[in-house]
BADRENSE-224701 format. One record per residue (C-alpha): residue number from 1; residue in three letters; chain; x negated, z, y negated. Coordinates in pm, 1 decimal, decimal comma. Layout:
N
     n   res   chain         c1         c3         c2
   NUM   Ala       A          X          Z          Y
...
% end
This chain:
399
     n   res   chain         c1         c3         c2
     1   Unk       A    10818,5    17239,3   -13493,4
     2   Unk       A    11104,2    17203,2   -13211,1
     3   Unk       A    11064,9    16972,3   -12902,3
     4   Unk       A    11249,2    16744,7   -12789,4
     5   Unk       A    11153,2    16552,6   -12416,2
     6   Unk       A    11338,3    16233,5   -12344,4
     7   Unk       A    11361,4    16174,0   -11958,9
     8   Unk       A    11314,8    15797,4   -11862,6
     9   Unk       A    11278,9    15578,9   -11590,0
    10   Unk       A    11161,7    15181,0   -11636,9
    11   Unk       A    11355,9    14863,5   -11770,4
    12   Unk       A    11634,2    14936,9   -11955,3
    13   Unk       A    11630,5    15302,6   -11969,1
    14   Unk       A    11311,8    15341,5   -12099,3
    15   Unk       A    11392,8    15080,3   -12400,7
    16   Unk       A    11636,4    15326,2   -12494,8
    17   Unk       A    11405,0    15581,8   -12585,0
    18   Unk       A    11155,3    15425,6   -12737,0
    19   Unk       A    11379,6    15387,1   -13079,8
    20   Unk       A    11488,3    15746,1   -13034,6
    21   Unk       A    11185,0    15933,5   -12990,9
    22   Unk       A    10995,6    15690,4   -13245,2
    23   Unk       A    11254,6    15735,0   -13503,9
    24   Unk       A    11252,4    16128,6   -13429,7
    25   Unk       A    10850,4    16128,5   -13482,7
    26   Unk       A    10886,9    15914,3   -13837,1
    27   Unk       A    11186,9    16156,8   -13941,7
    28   Unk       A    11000,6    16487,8   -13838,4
    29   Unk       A    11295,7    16652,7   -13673,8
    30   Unk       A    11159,6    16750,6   -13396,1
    31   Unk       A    10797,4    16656,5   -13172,9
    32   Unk       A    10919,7    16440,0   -12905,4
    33   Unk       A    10739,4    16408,5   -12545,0
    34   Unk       A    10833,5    16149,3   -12280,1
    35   Unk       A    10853,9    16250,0   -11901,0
    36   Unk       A    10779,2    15916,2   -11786,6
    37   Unk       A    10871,5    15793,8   -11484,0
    38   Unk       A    10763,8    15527,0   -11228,7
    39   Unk       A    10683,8    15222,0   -11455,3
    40   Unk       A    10853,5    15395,1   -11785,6
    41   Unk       A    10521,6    15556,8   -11891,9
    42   Unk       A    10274,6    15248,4   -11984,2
    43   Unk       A    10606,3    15110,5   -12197,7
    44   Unk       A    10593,5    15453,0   -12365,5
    45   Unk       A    10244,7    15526,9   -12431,2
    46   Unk       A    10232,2    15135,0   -12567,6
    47   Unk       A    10464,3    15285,9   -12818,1
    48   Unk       A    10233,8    15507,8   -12947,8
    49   Unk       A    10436,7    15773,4   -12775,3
    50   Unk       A    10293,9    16110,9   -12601,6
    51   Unk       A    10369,0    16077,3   -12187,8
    52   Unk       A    10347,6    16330,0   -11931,0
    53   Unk       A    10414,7    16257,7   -11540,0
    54   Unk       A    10533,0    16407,3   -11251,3
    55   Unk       A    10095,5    16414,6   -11139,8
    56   Unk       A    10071,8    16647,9   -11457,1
    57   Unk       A    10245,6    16909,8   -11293,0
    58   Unk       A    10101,5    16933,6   -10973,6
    59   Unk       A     9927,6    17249,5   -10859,2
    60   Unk       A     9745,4    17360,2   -10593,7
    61   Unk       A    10013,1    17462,2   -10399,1
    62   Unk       A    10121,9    17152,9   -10365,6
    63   Unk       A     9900,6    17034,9   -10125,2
    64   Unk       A    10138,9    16930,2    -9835,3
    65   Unk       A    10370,3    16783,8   -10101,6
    66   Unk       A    10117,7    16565,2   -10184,2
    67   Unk       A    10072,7    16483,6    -9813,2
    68   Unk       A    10412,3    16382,1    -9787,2
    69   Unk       A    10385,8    16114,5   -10131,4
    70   Unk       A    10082,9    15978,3    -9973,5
    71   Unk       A    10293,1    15885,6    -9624,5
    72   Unk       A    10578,8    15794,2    -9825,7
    73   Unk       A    10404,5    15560,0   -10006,9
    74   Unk       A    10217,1    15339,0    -9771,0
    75   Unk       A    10542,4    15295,6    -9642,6
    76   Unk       A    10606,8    15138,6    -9939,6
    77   Unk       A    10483,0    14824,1    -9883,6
    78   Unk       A    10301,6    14591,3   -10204,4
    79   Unk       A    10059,0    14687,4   -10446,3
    80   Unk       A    10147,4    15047,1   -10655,8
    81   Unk       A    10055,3    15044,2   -11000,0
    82   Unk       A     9961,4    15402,8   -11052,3
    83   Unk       A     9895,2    15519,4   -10687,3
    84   Unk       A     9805,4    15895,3   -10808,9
    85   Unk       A    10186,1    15929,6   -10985,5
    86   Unk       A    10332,8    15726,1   -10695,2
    87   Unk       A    10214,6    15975,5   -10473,0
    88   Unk       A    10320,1    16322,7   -10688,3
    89   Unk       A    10660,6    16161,7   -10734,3
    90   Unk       A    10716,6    16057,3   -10392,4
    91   Unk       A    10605,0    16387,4   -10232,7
    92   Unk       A    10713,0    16620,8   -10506,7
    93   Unk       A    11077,3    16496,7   -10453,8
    94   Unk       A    11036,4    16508,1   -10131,5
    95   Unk       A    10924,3    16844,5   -10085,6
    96   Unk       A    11258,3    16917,3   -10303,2
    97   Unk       A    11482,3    16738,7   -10067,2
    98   Unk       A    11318,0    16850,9    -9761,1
    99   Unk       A    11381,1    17238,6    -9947,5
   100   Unk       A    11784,6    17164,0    -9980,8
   101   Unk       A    11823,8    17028,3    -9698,6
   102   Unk       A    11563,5    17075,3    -9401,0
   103   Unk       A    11304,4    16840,6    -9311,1
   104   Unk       A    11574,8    16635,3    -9016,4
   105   Unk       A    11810,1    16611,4    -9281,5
   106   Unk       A    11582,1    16486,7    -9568,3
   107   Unk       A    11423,7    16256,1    -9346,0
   108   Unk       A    11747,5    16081,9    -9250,3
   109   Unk       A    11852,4    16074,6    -9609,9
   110   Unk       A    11494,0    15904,3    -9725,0
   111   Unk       A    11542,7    15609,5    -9393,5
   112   Unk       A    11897,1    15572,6    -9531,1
   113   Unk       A    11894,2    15583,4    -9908,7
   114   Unk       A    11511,6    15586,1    -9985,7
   115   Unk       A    11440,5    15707,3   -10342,3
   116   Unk       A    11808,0    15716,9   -10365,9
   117   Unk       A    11850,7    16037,2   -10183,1
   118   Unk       A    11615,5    16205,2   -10436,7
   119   Unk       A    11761,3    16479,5   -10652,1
   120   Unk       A    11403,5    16683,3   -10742,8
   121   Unk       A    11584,1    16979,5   -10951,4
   122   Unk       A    11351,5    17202,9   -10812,2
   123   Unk       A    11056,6    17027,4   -10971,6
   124   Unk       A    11199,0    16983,8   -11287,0
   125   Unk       A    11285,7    17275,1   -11321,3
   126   Unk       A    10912,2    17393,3   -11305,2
   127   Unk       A    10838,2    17055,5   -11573,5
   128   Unk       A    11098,5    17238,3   -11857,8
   129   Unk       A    10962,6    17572,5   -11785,1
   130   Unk       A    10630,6    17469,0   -11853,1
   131   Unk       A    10708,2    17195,1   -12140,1
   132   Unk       A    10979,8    17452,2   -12260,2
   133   Unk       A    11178,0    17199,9   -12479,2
   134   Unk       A    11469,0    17280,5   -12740,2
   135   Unk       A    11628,5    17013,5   -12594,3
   136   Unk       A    11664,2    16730,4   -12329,6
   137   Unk       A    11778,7    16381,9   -12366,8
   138   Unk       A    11817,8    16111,6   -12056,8
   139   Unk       A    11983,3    15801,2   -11991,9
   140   Unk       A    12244,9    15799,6   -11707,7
   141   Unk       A    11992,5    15735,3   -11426,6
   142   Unk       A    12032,6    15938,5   -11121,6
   143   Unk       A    11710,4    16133,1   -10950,8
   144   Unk       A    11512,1    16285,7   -11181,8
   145   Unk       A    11698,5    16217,3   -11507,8
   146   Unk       A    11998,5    16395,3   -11333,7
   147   Unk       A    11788,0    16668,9   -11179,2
   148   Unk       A    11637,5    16718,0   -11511,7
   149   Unk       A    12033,2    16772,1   -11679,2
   150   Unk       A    12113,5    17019,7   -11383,0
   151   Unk       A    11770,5    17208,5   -11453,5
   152   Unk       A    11829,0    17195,3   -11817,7
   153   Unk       A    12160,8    17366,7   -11730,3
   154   Unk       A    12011,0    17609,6   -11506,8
   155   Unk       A    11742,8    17699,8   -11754,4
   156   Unk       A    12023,7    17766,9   -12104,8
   157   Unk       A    11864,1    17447,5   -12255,7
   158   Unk       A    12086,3    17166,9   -12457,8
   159   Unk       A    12094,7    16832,0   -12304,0
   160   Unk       A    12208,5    16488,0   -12421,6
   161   Unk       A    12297,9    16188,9   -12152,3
   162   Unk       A    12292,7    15885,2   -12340,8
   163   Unk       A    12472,7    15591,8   -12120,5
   164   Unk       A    12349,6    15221,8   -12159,2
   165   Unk       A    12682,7    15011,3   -12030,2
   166   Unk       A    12990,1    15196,6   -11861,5
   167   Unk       A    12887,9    15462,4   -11620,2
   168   Unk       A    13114,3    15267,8   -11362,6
   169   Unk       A    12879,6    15441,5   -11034,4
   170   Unk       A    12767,2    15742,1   -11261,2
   171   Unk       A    13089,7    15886,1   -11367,6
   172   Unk       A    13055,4    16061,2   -11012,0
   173   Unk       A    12812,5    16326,3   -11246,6
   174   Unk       A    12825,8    16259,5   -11572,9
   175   Unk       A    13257,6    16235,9   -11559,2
   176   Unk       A    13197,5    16657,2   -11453,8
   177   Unk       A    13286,7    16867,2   -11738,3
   178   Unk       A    12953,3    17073,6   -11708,0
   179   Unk       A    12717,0    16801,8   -11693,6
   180   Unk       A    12476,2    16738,9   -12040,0
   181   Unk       A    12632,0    16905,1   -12327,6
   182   Unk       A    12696,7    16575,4   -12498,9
   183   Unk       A    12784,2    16209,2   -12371,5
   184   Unk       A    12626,7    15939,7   -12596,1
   185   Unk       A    12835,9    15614,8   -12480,8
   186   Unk       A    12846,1    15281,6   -12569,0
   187   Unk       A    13190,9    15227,6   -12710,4
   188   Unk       A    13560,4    15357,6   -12747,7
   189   Unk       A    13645,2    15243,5   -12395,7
   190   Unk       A    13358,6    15416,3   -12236,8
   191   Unk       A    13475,8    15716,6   -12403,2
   192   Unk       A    13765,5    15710,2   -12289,3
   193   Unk       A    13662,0    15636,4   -11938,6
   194   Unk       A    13457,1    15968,0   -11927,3
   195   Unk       A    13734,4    16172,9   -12074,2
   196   Unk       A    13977,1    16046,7   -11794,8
   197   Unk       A    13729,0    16186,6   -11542,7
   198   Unk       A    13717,4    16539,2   -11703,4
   199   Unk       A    13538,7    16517,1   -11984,9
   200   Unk       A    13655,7    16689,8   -12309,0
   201   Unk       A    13797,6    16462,8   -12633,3
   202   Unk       A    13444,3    16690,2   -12820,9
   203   Unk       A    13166,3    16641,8   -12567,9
   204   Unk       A    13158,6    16232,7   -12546,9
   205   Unk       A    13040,9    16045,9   -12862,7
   206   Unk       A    13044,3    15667,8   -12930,2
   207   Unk       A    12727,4    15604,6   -13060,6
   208   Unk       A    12574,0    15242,6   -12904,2
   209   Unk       A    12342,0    15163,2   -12731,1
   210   Unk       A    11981,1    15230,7   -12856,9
   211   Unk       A    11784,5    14948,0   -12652,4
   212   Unk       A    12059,7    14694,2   -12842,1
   213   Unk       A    11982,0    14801,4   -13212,4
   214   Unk       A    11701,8    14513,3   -13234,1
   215   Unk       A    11937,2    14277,3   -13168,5
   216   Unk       A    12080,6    14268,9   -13498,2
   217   Unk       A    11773,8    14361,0   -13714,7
   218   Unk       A    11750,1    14131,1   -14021,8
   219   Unk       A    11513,5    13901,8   -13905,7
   220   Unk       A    11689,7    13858,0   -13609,0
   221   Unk       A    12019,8    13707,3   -13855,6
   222   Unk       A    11755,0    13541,6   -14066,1
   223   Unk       A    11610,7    13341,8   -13745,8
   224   Unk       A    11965,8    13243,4   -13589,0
   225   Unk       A    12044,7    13081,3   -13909,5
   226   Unk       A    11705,4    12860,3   -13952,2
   227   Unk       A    11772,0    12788,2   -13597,0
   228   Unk       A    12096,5    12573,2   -13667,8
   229   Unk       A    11965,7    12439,1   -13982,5
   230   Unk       A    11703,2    12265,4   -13804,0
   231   Unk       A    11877,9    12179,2   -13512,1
   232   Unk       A    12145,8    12037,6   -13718,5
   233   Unk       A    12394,0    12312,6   -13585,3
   234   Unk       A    12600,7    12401,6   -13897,3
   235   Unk       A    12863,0    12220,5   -13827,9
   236   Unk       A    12879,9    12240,6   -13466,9
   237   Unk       A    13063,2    12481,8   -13216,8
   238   Unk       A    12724,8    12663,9   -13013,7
   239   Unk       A    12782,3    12799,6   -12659,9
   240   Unk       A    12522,2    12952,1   -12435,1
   241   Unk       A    12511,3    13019,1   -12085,5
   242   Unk       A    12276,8    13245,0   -11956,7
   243   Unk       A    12196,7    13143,7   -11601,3
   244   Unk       A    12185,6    13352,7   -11333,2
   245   Unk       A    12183,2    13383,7   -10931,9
   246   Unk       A    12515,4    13508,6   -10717,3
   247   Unk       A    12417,5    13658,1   -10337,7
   248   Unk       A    12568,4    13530,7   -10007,7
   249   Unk       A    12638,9    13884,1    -9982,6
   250   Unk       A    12655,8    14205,1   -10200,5
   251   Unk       A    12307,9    14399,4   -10197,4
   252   Unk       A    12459,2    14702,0   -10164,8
   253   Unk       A    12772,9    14683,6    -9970,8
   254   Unk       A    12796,0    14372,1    -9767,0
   255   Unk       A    13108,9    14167,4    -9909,7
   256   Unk       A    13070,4    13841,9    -9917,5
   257   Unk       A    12992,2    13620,7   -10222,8
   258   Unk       A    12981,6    13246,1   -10353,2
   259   Unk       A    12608,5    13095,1   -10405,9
   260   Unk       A    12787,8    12827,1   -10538,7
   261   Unk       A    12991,1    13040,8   -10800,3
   262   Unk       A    12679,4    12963,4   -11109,3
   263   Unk       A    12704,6    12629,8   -11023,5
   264   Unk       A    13096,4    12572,4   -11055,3
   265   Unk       A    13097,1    12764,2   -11381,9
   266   Unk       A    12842,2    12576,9   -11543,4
   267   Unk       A    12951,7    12289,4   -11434,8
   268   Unk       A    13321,0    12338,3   -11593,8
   269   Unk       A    13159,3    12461,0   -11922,1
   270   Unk       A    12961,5    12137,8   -11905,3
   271   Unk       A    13227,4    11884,7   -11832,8
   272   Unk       A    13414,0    12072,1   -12143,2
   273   Unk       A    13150,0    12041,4   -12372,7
   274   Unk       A    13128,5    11655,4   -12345,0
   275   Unk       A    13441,8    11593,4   -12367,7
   276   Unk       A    13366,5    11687,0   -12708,3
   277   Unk       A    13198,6    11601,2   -13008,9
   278   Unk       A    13154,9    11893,0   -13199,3
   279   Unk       A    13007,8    12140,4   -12982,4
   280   Unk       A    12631,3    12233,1   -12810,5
   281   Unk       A    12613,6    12424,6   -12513,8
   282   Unk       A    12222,6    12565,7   -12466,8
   283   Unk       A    12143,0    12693,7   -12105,5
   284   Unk       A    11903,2    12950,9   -12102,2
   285   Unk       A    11764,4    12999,2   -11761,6
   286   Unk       A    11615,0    13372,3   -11634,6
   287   Unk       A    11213,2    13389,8   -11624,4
   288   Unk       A    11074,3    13278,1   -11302,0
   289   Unk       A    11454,3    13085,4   -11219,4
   290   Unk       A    11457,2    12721,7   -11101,1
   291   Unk       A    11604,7    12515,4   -11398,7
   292   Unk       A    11985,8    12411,9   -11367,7
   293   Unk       A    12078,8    12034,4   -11312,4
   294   Unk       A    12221,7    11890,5   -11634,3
   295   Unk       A    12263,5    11520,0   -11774,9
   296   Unk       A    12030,6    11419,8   -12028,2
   297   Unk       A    12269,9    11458,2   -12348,4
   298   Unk       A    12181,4    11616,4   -12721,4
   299   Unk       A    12522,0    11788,2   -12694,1
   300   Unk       A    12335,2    12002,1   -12399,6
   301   Unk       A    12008,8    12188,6   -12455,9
   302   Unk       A    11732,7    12392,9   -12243,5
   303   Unk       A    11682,6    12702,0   -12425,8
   304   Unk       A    11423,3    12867,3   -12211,5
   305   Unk       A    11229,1    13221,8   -12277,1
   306   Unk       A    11048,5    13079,1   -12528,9
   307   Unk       A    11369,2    13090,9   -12764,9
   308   Unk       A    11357,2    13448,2   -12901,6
   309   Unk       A    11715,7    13619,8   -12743,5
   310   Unk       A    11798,2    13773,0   -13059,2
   311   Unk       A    11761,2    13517,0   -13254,3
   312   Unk       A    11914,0    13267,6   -12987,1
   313   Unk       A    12238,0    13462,1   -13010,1
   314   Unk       A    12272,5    13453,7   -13378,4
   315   Unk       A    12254,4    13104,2   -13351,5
   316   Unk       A    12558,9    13095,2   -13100,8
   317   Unk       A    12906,2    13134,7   -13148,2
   318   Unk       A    13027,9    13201,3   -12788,5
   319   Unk       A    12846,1    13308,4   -12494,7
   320   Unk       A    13011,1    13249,9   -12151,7
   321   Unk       A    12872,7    13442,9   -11842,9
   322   Unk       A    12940,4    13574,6   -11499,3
   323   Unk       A    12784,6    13938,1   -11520,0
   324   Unk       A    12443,2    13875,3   -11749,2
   325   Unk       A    12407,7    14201,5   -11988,6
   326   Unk       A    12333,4    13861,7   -12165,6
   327   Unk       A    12698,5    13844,2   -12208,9
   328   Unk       A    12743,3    14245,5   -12404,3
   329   Unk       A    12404,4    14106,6   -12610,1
   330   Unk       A    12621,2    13827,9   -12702,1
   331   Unk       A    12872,3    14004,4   -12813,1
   332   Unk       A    12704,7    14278,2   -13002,9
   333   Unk       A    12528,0    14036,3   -13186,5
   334   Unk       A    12891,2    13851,6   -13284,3
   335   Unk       A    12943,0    13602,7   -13035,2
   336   Unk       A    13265,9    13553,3   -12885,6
   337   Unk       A    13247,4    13636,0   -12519,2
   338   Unk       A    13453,1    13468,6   -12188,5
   339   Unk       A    13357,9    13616,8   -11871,3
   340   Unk       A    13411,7    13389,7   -11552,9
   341   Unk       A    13547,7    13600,9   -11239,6
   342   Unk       A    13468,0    13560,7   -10915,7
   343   Unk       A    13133,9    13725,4   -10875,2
   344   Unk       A    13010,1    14025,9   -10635,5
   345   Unk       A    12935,6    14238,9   -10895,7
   346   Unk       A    13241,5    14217,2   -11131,3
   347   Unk       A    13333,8    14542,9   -11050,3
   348   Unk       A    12994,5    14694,9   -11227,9
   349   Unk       A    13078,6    14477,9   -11513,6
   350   Unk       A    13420,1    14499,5   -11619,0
   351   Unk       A    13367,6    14342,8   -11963,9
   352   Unk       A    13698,6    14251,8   -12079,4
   353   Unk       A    13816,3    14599,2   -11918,7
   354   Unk       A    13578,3    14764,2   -12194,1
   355   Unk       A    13684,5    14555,3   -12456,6
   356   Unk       A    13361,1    14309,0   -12489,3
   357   Unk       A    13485,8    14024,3   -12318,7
   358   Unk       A    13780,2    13776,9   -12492,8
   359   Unk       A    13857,5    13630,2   -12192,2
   360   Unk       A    13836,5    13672,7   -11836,4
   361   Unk       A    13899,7    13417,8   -11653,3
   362   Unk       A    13865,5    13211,4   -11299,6
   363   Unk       A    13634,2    12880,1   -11286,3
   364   Unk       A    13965,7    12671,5   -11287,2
   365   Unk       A    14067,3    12811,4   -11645,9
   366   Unk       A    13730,0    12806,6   -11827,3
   367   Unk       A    13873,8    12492,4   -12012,1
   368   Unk       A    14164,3    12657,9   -12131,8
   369   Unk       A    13951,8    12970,3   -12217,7
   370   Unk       A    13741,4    12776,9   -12488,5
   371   Unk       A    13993,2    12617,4   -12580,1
   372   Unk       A    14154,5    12918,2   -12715,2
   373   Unk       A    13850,3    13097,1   -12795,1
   374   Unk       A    13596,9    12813,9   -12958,6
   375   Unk       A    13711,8    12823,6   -13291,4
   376   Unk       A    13715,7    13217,2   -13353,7
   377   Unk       A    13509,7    13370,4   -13621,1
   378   Unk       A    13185,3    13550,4   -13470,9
   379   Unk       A    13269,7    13934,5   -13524,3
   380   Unk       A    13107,7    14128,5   -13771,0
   381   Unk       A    12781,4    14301,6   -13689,1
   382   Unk       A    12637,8    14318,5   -14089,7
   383   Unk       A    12687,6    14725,7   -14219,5
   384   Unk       A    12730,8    14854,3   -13840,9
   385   Unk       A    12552,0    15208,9   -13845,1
   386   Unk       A    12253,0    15121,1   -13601,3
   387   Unk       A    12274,7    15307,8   -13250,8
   388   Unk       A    11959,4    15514,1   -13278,4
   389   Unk       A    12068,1    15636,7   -13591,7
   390   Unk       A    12373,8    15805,2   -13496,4
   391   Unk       A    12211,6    15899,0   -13155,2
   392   Unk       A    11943,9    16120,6   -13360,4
   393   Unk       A    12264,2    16233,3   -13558,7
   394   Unk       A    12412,5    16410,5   -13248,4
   395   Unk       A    12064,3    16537,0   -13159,2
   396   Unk       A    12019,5    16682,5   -13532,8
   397   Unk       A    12357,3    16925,8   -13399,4
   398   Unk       A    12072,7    17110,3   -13199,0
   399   Unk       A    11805,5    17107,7   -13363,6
% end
């Protein structure tokens, strides 16, 4: 049987290839194996799913390598979940950068960029030699899912980058013509995005996002509808508004931004709302966030993490958001979408830019924004071909 090892790191990237490689086990296409990485691999193996790490690789000739993880990771700072993989990753991309560029160099990178400046080709190149896959599939993480598409390259064996939102910082390497022999991408936009960097019209495939298929699984439907029946929703207009923090300043760059920004938005959305009688707007707060300040009214409602998202946002009609990926779930799921402007980190989520968003607006024009937008059908999600199913169809090409 042909092999197939999906590259992951944690959180989102890791959700989307769970579906893939699970659905690529049940179809018997190919055996798939998961590199794991950093907190990817106890999300994989609890997905029944066979793992190797960056510690499975290590030989004996890796001694000062390992040296190197060790020092970089009681640097670290806080408890490490797996201290043994924290150290082979740490050192064995290390040992890589320190190979490329010289030890003064490397060490300048790692006190600049930390982790960042990792690019451990090198080391996976020995991982595919070893594994020796038919093909590789990653998300569009840099590091070691990149490294892993260079070796791939290197090495004469097919590759497959599958992107979860817009590639807005990764188009720097996945935009190159050479890089993965096929671009898995979210939507029509995206695709054309990549093809304006270099990309050809052949090698970039709309396909969705993997990590979003649950969203509109039946039961998913089936629960947003019981949801306004018992509420007494059916004939009211339901908004949500994902809450969410905006920095003094930009984590990454330094501009400035409004703390206050959450606030203001909510607070038009809310002032809207009751004004009127036929609408609900629920507030679902982040886990750990402090709850929002809001009157005591039935046209407003907490929904907290208890509320199933899925479900939550078959229930709603419109979701209106700053940046949340709360916002695309919305929208995937049917809601209508208005994003409020204003925040740091617009640029990374440009969602009327990629056609998600209806409206993009400024805090002073949320009113007219559901005005215009409130009484739109929900779009259409019943039928839609789910994402892992024509991801594995564009993997079936090489295998």
């Amino acid at each position: 049987m042909k092999k197939v090892l999906f590259v992951a790191y944690g959180s989102g990237h890791i959700k989307m290839v769970v579906p893939l490689a699970q659905a690529l086990a049940a179809n018997g296409m190919a055996k798939p194996v998961v590199l794991a990485l950093t907190t990817a691999a106890p999300v994989a193996r609890a997905a029944g799913l066979e793992v190797l790490q960056f510690r499975d690789f290590v030989t004996e000739a890796d001694g000062a390598a390992l040296a190197l993880g060790l020092q970089l990771m009681q640097g670290l700072g806080g408890p490490v979940a797996d201290p043994q993989e924290t150290v082979a990753y740490l050192g064995l991309s290390m040992a890589d950068l320190i190979a490329d560029v010289g030890p003064e160099e490397a060490g300048l990178a790692y006190r600049q960029f930390g982790r960042q400046a990792f690019l451990p080709v090198r080391t996976l190149h020995r991982i595919l030699r070893q594994v020796a896959p038919d093909l590789v599939v990653c998300t569009n993480s840099p590091r070691a899912e990149r490294a892993a598409v260079l070796a791939a390259r290197q090495l004469g064996i097919p590759s497959i980058c599958v992107v979860d939102l817009f590639a807005i910082d990764e188009v720097k390497w996945i935009g190159a013509p050479d890089y993965a022999d096929q671009v898995c991408v979210l939507n029509e936009s995206v695709r054309q995005f990549l093809i304006a960097a270099g990309r050809s019209q052949d090698q970039v495939v709309v396909t969705g996002n993997p990590g979003f298929d649950a969203l509109n699984a039946p039961a998913a439907l089936a629960q947003g509808r019981q949801i306004r029946e018992q509420r007494g929703w059916l004939d009211r207009r339901v908004i949500l508004w994902p809450t969410q923090v905006e920095p003094a300043f930009h984590p990454f760059d330094g501009r400035p931004g409004d703390p206050t920004l959450p606030q203001r938005a909510l607070a038009a959305v809310m002032q809207w709302v009751l004004s009127r009688t036929d609408c609900v707007l629920c507030i679902r707060p982040r886990a750990g966030e402090d709850l929002p300040v809001f009157p005591a009214d039935p046209r407003i409602v907490l929904t907290g993490q208890d509320w199933p998202l899925a479900s939550l946002l078959h229930a709603t009609d419109l979701v209106v958001t700053l940046t949340s990926t709360v916002g695309l779930e919305g929208h995937l799921a049917g809601c209508r979408l208005i994003q409020v402007l204003g925040s740091v980190f617009d640029q990374a989520m440009p969602l009327a830019r990629y056609g998600i968003a209806d409206a993009a607006v400024p805090v002073a024009e949320i009113s007219q924004a559901l005005e215009r937008w409130i009484g739109a059908p929900r779009l259409a999600v019943q039928g839609q071909v789910p994402a892992t199913r024509q991801v594995l169809a564009v993997m079936g090409r090489f295998l």
